[in-house]
C-alpha positions in Angstrom: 66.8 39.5 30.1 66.2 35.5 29.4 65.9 35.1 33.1 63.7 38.1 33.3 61.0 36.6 30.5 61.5 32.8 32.3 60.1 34.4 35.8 57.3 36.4 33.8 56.3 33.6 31.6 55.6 31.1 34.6 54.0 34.1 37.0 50.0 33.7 36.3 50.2 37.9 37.2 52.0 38.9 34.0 49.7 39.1 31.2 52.4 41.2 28.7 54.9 41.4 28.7 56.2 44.1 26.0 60.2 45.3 25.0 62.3 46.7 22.6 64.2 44.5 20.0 66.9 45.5 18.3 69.2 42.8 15.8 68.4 39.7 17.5 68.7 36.0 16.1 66.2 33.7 15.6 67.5 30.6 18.0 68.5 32.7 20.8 67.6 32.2 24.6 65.1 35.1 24.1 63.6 33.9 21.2 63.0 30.5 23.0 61.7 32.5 26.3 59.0 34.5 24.5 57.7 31.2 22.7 57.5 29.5 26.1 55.6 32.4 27.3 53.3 31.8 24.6 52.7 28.4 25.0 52.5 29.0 28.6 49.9 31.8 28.2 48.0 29.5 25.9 48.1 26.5 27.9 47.0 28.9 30.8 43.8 29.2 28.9 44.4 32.9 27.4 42.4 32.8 24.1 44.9 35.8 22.3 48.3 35.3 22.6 50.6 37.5 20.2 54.4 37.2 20.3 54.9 38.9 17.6 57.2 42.1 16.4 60.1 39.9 15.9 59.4 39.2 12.0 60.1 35.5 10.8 61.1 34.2 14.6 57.9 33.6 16.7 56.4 31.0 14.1 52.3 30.9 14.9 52.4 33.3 17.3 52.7 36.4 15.1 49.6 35.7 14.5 46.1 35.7 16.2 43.4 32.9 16.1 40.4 32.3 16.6 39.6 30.9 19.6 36.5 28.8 18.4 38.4 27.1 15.3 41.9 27.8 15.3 41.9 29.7 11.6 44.2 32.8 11.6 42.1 35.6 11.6 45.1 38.4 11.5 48.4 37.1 9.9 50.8 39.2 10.3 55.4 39.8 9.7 56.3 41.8 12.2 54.3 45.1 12.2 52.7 44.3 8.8 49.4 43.0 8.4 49.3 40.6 5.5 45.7 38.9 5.6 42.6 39.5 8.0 40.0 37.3 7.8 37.1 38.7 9.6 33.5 39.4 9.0 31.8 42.1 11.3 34.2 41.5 13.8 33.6 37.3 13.6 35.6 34.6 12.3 35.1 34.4 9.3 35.0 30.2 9.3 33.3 29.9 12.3 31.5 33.1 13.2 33.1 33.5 16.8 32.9 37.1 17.8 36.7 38.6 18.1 36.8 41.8 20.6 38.6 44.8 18.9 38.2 47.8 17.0 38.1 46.0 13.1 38.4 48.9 10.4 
């Protein structure tokens, strides 16, 4: 599976990558693979990466930012959603639109 998410993370084709998780550790070879997809995708110029659904082990990216200032305008733990810090479906700081459905 780690050399699954390697080959995914450095193909500029593979914009998700999405899996179950069950009872995995926080400094595993997975673990480090999704993060270096992240950083990859984000150094790639991607403006929403998420690597999130593996509570406490994906530091930043369990969250999502805004592109225009870098504030967290979803944090989230896993599946929870613990602050949202939109306007109208802006940044709240900065005012840069976010695409999404915002209820």
């Amino acid at each position: 599976m780690v050399a699954f998410l390697e080959r995914a993370a450095a193909d500029p084709a593979v914009v998700a990558i999405k899996m179950t998780v069950y009872r995995i550790g926080d400094d595993t070879p997975f673990v480090r693979s999704l993060i270096r997809a992240a950083e990859i995708g984000q150094r790639s110029g991607l403006r929403y990466v998420y690597a999130g659904n593996l509570p406490g082990l994906v530091g930043p990216y369990e969250h999502t930012f805004c592109p225009g200032c870098q504030t967290a305008v979803v944090q989230r733990v896993g599946y929870r959603i613990l602050a949202v810090s939109l306007a109208d479906g802006a940044c709240k700081n900065c005012g840069t639109k976010i695409p999404g459905v915002w209820t």
